[in-house]
C-alpha positions, 0 to 999 in steps of 0.5 A, a space after each residue: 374266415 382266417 385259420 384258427 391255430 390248433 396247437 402247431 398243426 390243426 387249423 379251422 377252414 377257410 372260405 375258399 376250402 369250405 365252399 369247396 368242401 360243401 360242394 363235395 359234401 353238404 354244408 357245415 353246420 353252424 354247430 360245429 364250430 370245434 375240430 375234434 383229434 382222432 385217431 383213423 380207426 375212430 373215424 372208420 367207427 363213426 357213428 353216420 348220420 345222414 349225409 352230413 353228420 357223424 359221430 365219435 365217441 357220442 359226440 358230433 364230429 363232423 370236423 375232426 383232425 388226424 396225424 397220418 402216413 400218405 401211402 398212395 396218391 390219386 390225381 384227377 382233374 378237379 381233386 386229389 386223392 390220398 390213402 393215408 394211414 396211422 397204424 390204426 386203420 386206413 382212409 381216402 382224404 379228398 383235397 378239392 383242387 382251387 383253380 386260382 390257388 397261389 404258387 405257395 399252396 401249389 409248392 406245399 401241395 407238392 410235398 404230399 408224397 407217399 412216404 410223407 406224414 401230414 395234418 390232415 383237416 377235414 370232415 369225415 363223409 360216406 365214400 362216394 359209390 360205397 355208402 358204407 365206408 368213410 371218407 375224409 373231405 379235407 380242409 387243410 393238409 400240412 406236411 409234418 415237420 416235427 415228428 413228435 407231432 405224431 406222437 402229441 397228436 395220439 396223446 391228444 386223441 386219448 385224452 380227447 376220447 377219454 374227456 368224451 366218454 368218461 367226461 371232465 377230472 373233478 380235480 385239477 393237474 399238478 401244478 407245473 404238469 403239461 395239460 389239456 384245456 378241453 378235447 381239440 384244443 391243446 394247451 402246449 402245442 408241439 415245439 412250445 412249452 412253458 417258457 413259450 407262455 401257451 401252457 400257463 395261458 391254457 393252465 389259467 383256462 383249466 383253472 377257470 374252466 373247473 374252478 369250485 363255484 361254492 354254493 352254486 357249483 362250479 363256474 363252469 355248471 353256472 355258465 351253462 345254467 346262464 345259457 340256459 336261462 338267458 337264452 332268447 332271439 338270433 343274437 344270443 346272450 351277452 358274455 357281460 350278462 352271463 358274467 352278471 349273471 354267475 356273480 348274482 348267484 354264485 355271491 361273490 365277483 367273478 371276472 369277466 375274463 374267467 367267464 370268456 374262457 368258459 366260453 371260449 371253451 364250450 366253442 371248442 368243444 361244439 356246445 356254443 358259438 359267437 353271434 353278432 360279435 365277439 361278445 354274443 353267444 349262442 347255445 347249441 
């Protein structure tokens, strides 16, 4: 499983990471497919649940992102251990330790110093001997380039614990306005703006995502009553049989294309994922 790009900073793990993420902390489960952007204080207000799991702001976050300064570094023979912080609270990020990393992982592993801000990635877990505390099991660290990722990040943080707590605005943003697709995907990332072409591709995905739906509500509304009703067996339902679907009873066509990045969406934020291909998905 490749990197997914979040904005410029936030990444998907991959397999090499998450083996060596399970064996420190359980396996993922195949619900959490989004990467939720926290801020360090949420995360030592989460919700624990068993081994595994937790929760931020009501919702399973079991992969979360997070800006931070290193301000302490513990080496051991298998992994590394880094107290980071963002001016919300402090936490230990466990980066297990690939015997057969490359010389590129080593060189960037050697820029997390105390003093340096970095991406972190990874799953929140009970500290090891202390149950009570939480800790970081992390995929990917990058160190920060550009610092007004910290301050996007934050940004992206409210947002994200507004949208979970007080749920989705019925109304679009302004027409030319920076947005946020969903919580753990931003629509501009750092360094990119709208002659980038990212934020009028997230500003289509808002539009589709919240667009009125007329008589059967919005499209976004439909799409979860296809899941609902269209359900059944491993491989899930087809995006062809939703889009059929939404245009049977909403009367009128509806692309293809709007209901992808519906779809699309509901995987960010950890409400469904692909099955067999790219165009079968599941409910969670």
């Amino acid at each position: 499983m490749s990197y997914g790009n979040y904005g410029d900073g936030g990444f998907m793990a991959d397999s090499s990471s998450q083996q060596n993420a399970d064996a420190g902390g359980g396996k993922k489960r195949s619900g959490e497919r989004g990467m939720l952007p926290v801020t360090i204080k949420q995360i030592i207000a989460a919700q624990q649940e068993g081994e595994e799991g937790c929760k931020v702001d009501g919702r399973e976050a079991n992969q979360v992102t997070f800006v931070g300064q290193i301000v302490n570094v513990k080496d051991s023979s298998v992994t590394q251990a880094y107290e980071v912080e963002d001016s919300t609270g402090r936490v230990e990020v466990l980066m297990w330790i690939d015997n057969d990393e490359s010389e590129e992982q080593v060189q960037k592993r050697s820029q997390w110093v105390p003093g340096a801000y970095v991406r972190v990635v990874g799953s929140v877990r009970p500290k090891q001997n202390e149950p009570n505390v939480k800790s970081v099991n992390a995929f990917h660290i990058r160190k920060v380039e550009d610092f007004n990722e910290i301050t996007y990040h934050l940004l992206d943080s409210v947002h994200a614990h507004l949208y979970n707590t007080q749920g989705p605005k019925d109304s679009l943003p302004p027409a030319g306005s920076s947005n946020f697709a969903s919580p753990g995907k931003p629509s501009v990332g750092p360094g990119q703006g709208p002659a980038g072409g990212a934020a009028a591709g997230a500003g289509a995905a808002v539009a589709a995502f919240s667009a009125p739906g007329g008589a059967g509500g919005s499209l976004q509304d439909m799409v979860v009553k296809a899941f609902e009703e269209l359900m059944g067996g491993d491989s899930g339902v087809a995006v062809a049989d939703i889009t059929g679907y939404c245009c049977k009873n909403m009367g009128r066509d509806i692309p293809k294309s709007a209901v992808m990045k519906i779809v699309e969406q509901m995987c960010i934020d950890g409400m469904c994922y692909s099955t067999i291909d790219e165009e079968h998905y599941s409910k969670i």
